[in-house]
C-alpha positions as CSV (number, residue, x, y, z in Angstrom):
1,X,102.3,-23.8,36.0
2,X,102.9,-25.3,32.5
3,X,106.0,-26.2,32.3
4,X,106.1,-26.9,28.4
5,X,107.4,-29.8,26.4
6,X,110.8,-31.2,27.4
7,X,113.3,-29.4,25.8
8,X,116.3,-31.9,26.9
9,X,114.1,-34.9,25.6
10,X,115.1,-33.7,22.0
11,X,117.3,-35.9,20.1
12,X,118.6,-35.2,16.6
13,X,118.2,-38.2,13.8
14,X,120.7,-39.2,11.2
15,X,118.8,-36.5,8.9
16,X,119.0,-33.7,11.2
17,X,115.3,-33.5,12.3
18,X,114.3,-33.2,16.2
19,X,113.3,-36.4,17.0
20,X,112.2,-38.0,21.2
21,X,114.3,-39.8,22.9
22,X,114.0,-43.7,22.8
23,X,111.9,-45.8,25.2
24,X,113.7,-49.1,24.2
25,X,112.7,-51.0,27.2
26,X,108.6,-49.9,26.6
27,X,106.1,-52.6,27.1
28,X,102.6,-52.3,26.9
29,X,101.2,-52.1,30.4
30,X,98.9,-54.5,32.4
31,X,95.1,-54.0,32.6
32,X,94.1,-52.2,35.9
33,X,93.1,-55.1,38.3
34,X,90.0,-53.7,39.7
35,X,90.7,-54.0,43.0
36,X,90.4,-52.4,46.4
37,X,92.9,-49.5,47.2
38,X,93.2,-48.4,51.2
39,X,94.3,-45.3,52.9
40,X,94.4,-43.8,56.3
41,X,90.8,-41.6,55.5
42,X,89.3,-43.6,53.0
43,X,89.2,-46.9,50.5
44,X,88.3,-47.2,46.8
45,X,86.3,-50.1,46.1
46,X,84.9,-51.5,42.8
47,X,81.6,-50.0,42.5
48,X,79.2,-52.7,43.7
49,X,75.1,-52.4,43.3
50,X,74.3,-54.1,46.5
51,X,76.9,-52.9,48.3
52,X,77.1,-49.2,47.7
53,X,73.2,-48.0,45.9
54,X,71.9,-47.1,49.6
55,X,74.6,-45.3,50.8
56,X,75.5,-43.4,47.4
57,X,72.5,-42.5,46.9
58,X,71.5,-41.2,50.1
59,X,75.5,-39.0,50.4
60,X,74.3,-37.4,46.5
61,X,70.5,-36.7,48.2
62,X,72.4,-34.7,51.0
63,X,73.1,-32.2,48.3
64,X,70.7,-28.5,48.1
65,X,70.0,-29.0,44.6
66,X,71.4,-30.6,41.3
67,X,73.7,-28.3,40.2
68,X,76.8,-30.6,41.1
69,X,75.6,-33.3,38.1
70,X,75.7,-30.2,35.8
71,X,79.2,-31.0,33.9
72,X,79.0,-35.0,34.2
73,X,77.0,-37.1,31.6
74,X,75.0,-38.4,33.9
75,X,72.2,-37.1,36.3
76,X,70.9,-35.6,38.3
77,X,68.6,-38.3,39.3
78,X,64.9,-38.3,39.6
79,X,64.7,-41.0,42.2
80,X,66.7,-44.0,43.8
81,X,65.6,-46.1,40.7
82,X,67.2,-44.1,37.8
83,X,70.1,-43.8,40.3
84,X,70.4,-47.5,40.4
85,X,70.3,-48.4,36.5
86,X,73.0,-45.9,36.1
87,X,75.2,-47.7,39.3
88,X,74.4,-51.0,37.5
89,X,75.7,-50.0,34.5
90,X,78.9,-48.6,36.2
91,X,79.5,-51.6,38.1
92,X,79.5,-53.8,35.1
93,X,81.8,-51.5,32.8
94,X,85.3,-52.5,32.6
95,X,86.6,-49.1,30.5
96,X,85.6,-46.4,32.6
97,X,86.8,-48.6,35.6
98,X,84.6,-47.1,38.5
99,X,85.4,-47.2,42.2
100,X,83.3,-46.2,45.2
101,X,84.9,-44.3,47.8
102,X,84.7,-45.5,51.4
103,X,85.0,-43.2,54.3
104,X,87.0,-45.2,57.5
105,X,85.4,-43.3,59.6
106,X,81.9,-44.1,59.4
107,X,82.8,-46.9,56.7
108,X,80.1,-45.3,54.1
109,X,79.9,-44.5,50.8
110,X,79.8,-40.8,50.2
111,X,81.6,-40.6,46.4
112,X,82.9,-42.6,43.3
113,X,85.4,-42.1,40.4
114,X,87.0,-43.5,37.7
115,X,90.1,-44.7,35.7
116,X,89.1,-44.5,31.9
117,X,90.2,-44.1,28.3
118,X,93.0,-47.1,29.0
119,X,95.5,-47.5,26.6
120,X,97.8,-49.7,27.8
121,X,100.2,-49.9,24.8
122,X,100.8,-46.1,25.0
123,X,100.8,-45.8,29.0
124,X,98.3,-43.1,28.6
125,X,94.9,-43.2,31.0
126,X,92.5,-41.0,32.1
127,X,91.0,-39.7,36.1
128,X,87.1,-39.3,35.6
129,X,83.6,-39.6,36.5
130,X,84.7,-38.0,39.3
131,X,81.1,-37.2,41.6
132,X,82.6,-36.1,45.4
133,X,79.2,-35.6,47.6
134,X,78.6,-33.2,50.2
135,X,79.7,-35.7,52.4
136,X,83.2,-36.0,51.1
137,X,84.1,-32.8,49.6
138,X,87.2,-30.8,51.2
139,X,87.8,-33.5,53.2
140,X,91.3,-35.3,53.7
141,X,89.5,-38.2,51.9
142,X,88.7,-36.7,49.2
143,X,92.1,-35.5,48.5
144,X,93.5,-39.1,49.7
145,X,91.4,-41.0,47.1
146,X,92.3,-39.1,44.3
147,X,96.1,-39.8,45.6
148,X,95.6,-43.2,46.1
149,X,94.2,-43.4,42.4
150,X,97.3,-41.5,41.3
151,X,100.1,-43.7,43.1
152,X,98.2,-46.7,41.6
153,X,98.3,-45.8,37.9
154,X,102.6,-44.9,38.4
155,X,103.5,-46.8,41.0
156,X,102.0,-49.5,40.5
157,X,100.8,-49.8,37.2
158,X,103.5,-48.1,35.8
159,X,101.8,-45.8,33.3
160,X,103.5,-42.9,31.9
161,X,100.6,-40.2,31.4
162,X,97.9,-39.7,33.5
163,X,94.6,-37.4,32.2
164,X,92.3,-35.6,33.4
165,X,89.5,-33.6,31.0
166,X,86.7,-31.3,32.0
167,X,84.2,-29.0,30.0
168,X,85.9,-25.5,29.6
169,X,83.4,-23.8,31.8
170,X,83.5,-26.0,35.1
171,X,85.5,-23.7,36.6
172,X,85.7,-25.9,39.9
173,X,87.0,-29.3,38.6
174,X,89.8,-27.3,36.7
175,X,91.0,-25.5,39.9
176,X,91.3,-29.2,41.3
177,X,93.0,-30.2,38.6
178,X,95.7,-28.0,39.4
179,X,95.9,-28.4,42.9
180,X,96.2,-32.0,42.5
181,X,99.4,-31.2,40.4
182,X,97.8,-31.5,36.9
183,X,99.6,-29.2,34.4
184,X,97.0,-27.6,31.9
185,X,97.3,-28.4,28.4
186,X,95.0,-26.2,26.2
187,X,91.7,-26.7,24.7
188,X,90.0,-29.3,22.6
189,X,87.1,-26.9,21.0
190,X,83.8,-28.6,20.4
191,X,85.3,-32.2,21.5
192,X,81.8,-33.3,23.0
193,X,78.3,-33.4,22.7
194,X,76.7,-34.2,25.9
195,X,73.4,-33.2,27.6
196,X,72.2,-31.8,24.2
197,X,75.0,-29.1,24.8
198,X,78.6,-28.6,23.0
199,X,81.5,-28.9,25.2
200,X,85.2,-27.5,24.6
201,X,87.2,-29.6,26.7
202,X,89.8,-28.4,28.5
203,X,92.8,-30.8,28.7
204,X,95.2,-31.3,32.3
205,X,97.9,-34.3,32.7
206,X,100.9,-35.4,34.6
207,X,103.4,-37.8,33.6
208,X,105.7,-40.2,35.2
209,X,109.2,-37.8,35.5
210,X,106.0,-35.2,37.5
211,X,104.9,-37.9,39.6
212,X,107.7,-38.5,42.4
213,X,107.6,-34.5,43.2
214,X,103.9,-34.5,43.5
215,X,103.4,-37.9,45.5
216,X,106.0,-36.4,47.7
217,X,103.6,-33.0,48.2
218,X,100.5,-35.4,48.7
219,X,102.2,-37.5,51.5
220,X,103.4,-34.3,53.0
221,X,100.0,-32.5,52.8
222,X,98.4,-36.0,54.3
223,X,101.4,-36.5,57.3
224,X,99.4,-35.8,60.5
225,X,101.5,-32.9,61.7
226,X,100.1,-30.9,58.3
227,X,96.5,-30.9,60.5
228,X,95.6,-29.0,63.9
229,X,93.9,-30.3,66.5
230,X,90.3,-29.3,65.0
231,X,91.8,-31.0,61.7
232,X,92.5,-28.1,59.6
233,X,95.3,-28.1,57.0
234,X,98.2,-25.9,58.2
235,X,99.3,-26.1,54.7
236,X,97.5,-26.4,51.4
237,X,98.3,-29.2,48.9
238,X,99.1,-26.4,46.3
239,X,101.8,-25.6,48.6
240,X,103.8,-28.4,49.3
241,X,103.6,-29.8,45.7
242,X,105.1,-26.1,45.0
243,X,108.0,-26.8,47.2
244,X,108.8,-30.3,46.2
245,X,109.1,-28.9,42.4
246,X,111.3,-25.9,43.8
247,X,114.6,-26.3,43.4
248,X,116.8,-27.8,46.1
249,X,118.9,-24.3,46.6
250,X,115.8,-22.3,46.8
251,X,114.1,-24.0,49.3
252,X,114.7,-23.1,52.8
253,X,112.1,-25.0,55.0
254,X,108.3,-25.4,54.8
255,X,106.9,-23.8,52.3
256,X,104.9,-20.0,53.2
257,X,101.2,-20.7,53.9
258,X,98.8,-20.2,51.3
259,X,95.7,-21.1,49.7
């Protein structure tokens, strides 16, 4: 749901015009450390050549065809050496920031994402280059990493606005925009140019004052009781980020199940 702009953020200047409210105590924030970031199902690590080209290559090579490198700039990939020079080049790029994503359980790499477009004197960055594998999608990893990006940038970082952009028509990575708590935006018409194709790009973010309700609906959704025994969710993430935003006098309980 888009909840609009802030109504109760307006302020009115000596002139009479709406003006925000003042962030006196803003300063510019730091520079992601590129660093490792653990969970219970999975770690992010700085994208490493040596470390991660076999395994990354071989999760992506598990997939039936190419159709899942459709909507990113890069790939598919002919063969394990165009698949390397394009891992090199993410490994040494500082701004998109990419990490690998590690699965504890068989301590592989089966995915890799991003933290991009930093702009530390606004607070503002981005969640992209996201490529989940076979091997990691609709997993509790792969909803864990993109939580354990998320708690980074606010909690630890201290941004204000997180981002996330996709072309118009990827229908898939704008449903998981939402059901990681995203809140649509609208769309940027003919914003890219990319794979000798125009994009419209459709625009999600959260910010800081969204974040506390939605890190509480991830920790809920990720709390072993949410899984059976065969590890399917009892409840979806959709849900219990639905609840947490409900209003205290309208909840009563667990939220219904849903999709």
């Amino acid at each position: 749901m888009n909840r609009g702009v802030n109504q109760e953020a307006v302020m009115i200047n000596a002139f009479g015009q709406p003006i925000g409210t003042p962030v006196s105590d803003w300063t510019a924030r730091a520079e992601p450390p590129h660093t490792p970031l653990s969970g219970h199902f999975c770690r992010l690590e700085p994208v490493d050549v040596d470390r991660h080209m076999e395994g990354l290559y071989g999760a992506y090579s598990s997939a039936a065809d190419g159709r899942d490198w459709t909507y990113m700039s890069a790939g598919p990939f002919a063969d394990a050496a165009s698949f390397r020079s394009h891992l090199a080049k993410a490994a040494a790029s500082r701004d998109p920031l990419h990490y690998a994503i590690i699965d504890l359980a068989t301590n592989e790499p089966v995915g890799m994402l991003a933290l991009m477009r930093i702009d530390r004197g606004n607070g503002v960055i981005e969640i992209g280059h996201v490529a989940y594998s076979p091997l990691l999608r609709r997993t509790s990893a792969a909803t864990e990493a993109m939580f354990l990006l998320l708690r980074h940038v606010f909690d630890d970082l201290g941004y204000r606005r997180c981002e996330w952009k996709c072309d118009h028509l990827n229908a898939p990575s704008r449903a998981a925009a939402l059901r990681y708590g995203f809140q649509y935006e609208g769309i940027f018409r003919q914003a890219v140019v990319y794979k000798g194709r125009t994009r419209d790009t459709a625009w999600f973010a959260m910010i800081d004052l969204d974040w506390p309700t939605i890190r509480a609906g991830f920790e809920r959704w990720l709390a072993p009781e949410n899984f059976d025994a065969d590890g399917v969710q009892r409840l979806s993430l959709a849900n219990w980020i639905a609840a947490q935003r409900a209003p205290t006098e309208q909840r009563s309980g667990d939220p219904a199940q849903g999709e």
